[in-house]
Structure formats: C-alpha cells, structure tokens
PDB file of N, CA, C and O in Angstrom, chain B, residues numbered from 101:
ATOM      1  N   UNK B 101     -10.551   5.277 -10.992  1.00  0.00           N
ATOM      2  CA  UNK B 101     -10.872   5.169  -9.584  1.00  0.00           C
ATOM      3  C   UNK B 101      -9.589   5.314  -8.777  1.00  0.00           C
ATOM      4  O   UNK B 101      -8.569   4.716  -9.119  1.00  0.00           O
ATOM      5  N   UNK B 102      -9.632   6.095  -7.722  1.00  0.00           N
ATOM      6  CA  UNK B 102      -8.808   6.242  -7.089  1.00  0.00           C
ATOM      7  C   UNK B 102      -8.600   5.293  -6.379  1.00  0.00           C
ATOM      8  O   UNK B 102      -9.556   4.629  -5.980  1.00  0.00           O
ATOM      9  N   UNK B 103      -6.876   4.862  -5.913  1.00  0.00           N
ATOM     10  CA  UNK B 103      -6.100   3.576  -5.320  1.00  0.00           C
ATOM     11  C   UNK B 103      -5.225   3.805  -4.434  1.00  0.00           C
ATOM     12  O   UNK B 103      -4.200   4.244  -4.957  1.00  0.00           O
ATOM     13  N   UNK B 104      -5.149   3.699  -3.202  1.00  0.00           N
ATOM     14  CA  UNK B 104      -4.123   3.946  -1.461  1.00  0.00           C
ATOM     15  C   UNK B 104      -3.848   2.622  -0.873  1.00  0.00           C
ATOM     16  O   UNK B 104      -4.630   1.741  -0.517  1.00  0.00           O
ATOM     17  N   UNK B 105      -2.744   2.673  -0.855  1.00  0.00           N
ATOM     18  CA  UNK B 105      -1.820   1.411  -0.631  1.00  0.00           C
ATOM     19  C   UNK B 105      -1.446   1.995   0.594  1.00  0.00           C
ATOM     20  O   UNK B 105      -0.673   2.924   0.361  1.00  0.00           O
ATOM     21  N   UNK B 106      -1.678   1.841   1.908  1.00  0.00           N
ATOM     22  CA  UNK B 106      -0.788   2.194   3.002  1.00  0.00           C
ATOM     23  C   UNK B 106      -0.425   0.721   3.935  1.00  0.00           C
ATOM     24  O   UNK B 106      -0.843  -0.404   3.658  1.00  0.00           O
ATOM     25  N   UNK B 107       0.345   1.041   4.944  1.00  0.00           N
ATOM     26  CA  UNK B 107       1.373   0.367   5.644  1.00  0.00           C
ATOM     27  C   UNK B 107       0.582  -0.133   6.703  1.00  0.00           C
ATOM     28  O   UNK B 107       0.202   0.625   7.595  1.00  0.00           O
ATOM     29  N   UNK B 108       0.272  -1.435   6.694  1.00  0.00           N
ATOM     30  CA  UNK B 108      -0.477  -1.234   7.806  1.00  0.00           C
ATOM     31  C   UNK B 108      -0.211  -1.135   9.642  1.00  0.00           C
ATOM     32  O   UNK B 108      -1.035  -1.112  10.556  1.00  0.00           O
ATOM     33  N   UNK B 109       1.234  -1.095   9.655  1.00  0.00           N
ATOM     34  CA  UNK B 109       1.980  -0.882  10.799  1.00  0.00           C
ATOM     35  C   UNK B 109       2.037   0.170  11.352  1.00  0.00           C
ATOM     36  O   UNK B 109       1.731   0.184  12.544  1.00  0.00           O
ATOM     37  N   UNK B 110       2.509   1.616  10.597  1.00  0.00           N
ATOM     38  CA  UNK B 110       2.335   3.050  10.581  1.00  0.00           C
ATOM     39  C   UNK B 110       1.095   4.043  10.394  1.00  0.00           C
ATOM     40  O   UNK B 110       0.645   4.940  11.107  1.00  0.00           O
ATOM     41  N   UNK B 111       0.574   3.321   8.662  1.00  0.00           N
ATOM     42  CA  UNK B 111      -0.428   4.387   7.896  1.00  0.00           C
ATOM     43  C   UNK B 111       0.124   5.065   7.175  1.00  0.00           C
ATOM     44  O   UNK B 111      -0.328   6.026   6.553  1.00  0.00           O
ATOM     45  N   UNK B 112       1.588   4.472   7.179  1.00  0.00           N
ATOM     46  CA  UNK B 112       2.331   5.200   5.608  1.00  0.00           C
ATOM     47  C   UNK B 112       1.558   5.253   4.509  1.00  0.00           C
ATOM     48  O   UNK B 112       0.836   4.259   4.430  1.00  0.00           O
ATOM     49  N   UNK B 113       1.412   6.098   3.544  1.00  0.00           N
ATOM     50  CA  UNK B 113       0.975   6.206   2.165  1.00  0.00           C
ATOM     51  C   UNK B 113       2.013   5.660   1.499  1.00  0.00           C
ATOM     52  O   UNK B 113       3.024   6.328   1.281  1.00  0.00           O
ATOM     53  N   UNK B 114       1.890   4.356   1.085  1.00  0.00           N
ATOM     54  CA  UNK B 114       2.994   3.776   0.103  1.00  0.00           C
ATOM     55  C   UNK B 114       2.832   4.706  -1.653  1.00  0.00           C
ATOM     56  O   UNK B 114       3.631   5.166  -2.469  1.00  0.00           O
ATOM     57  N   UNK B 115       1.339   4.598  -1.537  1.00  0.00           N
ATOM     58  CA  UNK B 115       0.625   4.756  -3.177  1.00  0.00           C
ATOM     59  C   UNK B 115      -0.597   5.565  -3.081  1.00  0.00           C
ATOM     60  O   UNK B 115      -1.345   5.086  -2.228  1.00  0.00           O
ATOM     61  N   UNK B 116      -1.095   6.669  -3.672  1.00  0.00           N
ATOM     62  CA  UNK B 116      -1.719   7.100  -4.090  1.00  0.00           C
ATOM     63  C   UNK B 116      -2.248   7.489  -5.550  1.00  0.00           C
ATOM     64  O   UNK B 116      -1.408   8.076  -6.231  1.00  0.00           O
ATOM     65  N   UNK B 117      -3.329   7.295  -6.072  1.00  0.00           N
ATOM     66  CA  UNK B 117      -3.015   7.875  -7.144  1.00  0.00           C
ATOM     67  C   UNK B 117      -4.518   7.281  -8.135  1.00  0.00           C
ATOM     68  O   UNK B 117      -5.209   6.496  -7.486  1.00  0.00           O
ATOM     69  N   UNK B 118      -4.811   7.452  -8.948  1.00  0.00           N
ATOM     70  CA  UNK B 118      -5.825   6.999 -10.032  1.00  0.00           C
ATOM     71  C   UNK B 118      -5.472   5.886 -10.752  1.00  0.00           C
ATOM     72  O   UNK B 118      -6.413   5.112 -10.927  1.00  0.00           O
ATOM     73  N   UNK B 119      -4.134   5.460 -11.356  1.00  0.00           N
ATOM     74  CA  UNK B 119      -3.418   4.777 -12.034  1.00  0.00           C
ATOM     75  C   UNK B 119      -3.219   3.224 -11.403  1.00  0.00           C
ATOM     76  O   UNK B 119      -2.154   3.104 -10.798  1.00  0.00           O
ATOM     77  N   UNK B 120      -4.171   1.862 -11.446  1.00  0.00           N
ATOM     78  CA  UNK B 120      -4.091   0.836 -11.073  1.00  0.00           C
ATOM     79  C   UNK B 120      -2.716   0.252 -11.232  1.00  0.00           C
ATOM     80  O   UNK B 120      -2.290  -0.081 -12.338  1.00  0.00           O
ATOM     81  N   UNK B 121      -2.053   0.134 -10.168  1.00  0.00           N
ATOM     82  CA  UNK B 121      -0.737  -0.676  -9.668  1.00  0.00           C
ATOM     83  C   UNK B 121      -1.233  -1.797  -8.588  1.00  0.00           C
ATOM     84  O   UNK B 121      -1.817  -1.592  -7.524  1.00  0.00           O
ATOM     85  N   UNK B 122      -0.896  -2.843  -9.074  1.00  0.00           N
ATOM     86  CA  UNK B 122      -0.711  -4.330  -8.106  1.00  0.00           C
ATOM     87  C   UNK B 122      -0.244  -4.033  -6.844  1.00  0.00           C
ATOM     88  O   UNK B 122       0.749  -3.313  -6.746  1.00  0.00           O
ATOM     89  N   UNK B 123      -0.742  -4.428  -5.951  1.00  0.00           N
ATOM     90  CA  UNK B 123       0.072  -4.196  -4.292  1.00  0.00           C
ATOM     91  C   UNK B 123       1.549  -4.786  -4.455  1.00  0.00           C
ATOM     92  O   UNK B 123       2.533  -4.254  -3.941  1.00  0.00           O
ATOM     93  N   UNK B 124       1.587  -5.864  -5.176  1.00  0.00           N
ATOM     94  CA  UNK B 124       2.970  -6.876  -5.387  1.00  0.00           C
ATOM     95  C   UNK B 124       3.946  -5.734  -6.078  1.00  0.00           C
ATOM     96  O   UNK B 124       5.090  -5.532  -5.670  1.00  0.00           O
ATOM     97  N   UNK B 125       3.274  -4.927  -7.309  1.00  0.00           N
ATOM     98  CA  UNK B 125       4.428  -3.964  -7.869  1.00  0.00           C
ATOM     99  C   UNK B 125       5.118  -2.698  -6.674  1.00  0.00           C
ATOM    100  O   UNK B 125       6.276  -2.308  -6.532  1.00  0.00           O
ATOM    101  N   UNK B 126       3.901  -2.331  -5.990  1.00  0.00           N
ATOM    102  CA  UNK B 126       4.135  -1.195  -5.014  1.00  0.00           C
ATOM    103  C   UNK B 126       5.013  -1.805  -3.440  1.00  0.00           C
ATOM    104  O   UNK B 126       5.517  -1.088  -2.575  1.00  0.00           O
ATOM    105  N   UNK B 127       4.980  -2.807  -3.463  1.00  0.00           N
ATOM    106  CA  UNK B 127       5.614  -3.872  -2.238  1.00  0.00           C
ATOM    107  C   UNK B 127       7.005  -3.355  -2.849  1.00  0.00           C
ATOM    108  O   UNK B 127       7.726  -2.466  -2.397  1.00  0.00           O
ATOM    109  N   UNK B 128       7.227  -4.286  -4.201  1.00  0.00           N
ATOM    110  CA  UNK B 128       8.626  -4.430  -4.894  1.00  0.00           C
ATOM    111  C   UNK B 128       9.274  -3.033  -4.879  1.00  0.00           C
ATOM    112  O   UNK B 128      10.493  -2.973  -4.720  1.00  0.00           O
ATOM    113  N   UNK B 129       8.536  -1.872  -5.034  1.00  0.00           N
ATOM    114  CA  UNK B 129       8.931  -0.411  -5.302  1.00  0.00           C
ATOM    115  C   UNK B 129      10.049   0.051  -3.416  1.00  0.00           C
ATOM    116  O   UNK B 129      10.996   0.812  -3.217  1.00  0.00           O
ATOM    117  N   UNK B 130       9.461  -0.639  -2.719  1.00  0.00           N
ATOM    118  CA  UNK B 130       9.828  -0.195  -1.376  1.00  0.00           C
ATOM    119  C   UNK B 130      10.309  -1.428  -1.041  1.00  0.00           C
ATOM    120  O   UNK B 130       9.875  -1.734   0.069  1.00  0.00           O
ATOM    121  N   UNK B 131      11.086  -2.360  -1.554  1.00  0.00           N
ATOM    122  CA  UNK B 131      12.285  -3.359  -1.077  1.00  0.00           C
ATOM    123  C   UNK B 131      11.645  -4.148  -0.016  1.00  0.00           C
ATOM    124  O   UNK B 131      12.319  -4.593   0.913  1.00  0.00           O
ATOM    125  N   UNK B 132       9.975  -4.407  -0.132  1.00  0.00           N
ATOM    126  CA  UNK B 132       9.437  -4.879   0.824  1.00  0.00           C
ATOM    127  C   UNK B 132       9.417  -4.739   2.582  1.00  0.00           C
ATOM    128  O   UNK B 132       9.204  -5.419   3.585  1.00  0.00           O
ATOM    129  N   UNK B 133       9.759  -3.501   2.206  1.00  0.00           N
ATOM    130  CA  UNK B 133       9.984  -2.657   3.554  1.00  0.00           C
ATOM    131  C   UNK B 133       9.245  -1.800   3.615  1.00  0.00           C
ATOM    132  O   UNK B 133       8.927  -1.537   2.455  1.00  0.00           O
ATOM    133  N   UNK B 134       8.502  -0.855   4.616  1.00  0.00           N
ATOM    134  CA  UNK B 134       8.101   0.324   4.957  1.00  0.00           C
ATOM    135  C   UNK B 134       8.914   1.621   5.467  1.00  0.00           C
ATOM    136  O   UNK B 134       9.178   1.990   6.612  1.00  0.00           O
ATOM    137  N   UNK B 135       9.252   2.248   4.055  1.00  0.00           N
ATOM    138  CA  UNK B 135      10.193   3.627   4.459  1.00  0.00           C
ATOM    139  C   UNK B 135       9.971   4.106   5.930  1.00  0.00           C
ATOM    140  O   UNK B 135      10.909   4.577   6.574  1.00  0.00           O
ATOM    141  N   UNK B 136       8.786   3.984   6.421  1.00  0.00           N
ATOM    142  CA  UNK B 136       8.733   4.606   7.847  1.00  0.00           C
ATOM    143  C   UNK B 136       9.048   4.091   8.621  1.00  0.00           C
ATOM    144  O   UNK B 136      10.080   4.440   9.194  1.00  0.00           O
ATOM    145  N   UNK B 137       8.317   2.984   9.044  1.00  0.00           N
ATOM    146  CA  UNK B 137       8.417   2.437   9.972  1.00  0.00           C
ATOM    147  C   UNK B 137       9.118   0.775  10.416  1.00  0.00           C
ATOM    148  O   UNK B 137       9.038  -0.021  11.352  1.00  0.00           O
ATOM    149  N   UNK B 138       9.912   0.907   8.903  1.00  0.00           N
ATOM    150  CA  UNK B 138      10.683  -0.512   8.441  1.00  0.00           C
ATOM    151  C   UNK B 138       9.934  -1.892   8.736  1.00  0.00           C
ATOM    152  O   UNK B 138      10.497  -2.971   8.916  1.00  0.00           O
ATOM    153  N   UNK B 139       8.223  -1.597   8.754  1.00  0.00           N
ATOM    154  CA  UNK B 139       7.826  -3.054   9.084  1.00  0.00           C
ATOM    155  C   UNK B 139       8.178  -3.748   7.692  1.00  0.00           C
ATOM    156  O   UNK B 139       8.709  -3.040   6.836  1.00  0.00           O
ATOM    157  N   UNK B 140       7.878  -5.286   7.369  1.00  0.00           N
ATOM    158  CA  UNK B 140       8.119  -6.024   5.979  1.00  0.00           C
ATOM    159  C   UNK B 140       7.052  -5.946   5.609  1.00  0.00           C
ATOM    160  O   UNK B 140       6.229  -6.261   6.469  1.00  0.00           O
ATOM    161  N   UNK B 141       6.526  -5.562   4.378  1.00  0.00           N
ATOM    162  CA  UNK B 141       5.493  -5.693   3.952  1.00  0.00           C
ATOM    163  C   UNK B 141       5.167  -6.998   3.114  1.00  0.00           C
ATOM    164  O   UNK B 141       6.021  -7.714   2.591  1.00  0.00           O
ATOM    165  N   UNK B 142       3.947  -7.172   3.074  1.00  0.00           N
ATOM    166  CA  UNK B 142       3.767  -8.487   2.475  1.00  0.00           C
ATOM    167  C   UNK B 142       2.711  -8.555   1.140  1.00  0.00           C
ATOM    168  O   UNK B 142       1.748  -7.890   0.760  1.00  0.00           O
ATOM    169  N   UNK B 143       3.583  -9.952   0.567  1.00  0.00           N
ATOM    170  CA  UNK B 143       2.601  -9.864  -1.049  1.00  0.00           C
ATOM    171  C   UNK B 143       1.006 -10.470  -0.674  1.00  0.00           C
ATOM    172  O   UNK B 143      -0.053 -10.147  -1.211  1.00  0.00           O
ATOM    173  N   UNK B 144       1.240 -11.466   0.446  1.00  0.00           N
ATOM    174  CA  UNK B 144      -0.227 -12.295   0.701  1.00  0.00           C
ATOM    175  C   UNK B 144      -0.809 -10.850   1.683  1.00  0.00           C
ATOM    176  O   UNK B 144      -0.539 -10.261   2.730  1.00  0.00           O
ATOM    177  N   UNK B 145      -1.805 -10.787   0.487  1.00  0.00           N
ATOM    178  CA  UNK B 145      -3.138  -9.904   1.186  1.00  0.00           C
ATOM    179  C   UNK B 145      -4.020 -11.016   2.529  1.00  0.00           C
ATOM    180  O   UNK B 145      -4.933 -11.835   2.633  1.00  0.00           O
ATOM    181  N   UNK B 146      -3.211 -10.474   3.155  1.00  0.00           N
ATOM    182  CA  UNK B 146      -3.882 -10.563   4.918  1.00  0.00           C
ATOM    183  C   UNK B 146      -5.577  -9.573   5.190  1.00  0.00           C
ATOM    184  O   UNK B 146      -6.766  -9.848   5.354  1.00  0.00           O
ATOM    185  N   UNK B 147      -5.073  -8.862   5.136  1.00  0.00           N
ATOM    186  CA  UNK B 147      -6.061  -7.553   5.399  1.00  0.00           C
ATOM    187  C   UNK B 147      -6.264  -6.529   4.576  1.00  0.00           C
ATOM    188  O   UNK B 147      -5.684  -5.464   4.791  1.00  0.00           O
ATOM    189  N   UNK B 148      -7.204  -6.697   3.395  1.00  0.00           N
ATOM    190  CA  UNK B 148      -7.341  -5.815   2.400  1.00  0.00           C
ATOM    191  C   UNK B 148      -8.713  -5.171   2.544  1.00  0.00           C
ATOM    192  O   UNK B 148      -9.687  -5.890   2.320  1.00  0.00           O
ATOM    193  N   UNK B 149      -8.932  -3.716   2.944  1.00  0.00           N
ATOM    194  CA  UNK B 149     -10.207  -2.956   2.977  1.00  0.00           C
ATOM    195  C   UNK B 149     -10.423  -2.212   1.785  1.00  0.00           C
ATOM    196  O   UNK B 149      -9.813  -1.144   1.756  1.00  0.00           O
ATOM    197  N   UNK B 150     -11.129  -2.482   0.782  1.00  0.00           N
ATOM    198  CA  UNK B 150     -11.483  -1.569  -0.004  1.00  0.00           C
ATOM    199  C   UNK B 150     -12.971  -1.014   0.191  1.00  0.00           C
ATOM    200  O   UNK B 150     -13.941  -1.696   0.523  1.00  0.00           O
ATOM    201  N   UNK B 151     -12.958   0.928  -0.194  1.00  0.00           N
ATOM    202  CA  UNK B 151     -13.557   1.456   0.237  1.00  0.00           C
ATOM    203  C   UNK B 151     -13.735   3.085  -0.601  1.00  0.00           C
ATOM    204  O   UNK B 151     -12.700   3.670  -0.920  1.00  0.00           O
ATOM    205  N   UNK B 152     -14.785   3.575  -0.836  1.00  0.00           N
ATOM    206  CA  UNK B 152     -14.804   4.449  -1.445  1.00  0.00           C
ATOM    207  C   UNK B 152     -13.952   5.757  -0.482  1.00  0.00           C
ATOM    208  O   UNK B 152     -13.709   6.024   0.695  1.00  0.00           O
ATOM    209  N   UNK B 153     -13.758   6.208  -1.592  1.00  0.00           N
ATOM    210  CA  UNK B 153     -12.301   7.738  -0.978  1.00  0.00           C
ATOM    211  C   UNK B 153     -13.464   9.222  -1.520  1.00  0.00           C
ATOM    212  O   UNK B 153     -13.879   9.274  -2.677  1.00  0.00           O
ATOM    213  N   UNK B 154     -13.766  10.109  -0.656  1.00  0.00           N
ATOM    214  CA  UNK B 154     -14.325  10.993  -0.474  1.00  0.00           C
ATOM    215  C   UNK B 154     -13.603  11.895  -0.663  1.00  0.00           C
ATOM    216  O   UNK B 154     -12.814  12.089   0.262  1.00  0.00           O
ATOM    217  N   UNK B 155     -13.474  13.067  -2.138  1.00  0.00           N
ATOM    218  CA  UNK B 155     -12.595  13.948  -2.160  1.00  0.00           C
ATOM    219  C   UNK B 155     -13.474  15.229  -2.036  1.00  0.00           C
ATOM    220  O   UNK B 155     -12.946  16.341  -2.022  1.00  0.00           O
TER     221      UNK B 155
END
C-alpha cells in the first residue's frame, strides 16, 4: 500500500513510496525540520489523515 508523509506547513513530500516507514523514522531522516519550509516537524501525531491514493 502506498505511504505520503507530507509537511503539514508547506505540502512538502517528505516520503513517498510503497515501503512502510514510521513517521518518527522519516521525521529523524530530515533533522526534524522541513527542507522547505524549515517548519519542526513533530513525532506526536497531531493531525494524521489517512486516505486512499488514486493512481
């Protein structure tokens, strides 16, 4: 199943991909920062939408 981790400050694509990664591993990958838009990203899921992806 496909998995999109984005930023929720920007809409950066942190993660894409088929391959299940933890939000906590993909946080750690980006220094808990958002390459774009330098918000901090966070490990406590605040606002998590999961949702089928239409290819």
């Amino acid at each position: 199943m496909p998995q999109r981790v984005i930023c929720q400050g920007c809409s950066y694509v942190l993660y894409e991909g088929t391959e299940f990664n933890s939000p906590g591993e993909i946080i750690q990958q980006y220094n808990c920062t958002c390459p774009k838009c330098g918000k901090r990203l966070s490990f406590l899921p605040l606002d998590i939408e999961v949702k089928p992806v239409n290819k």
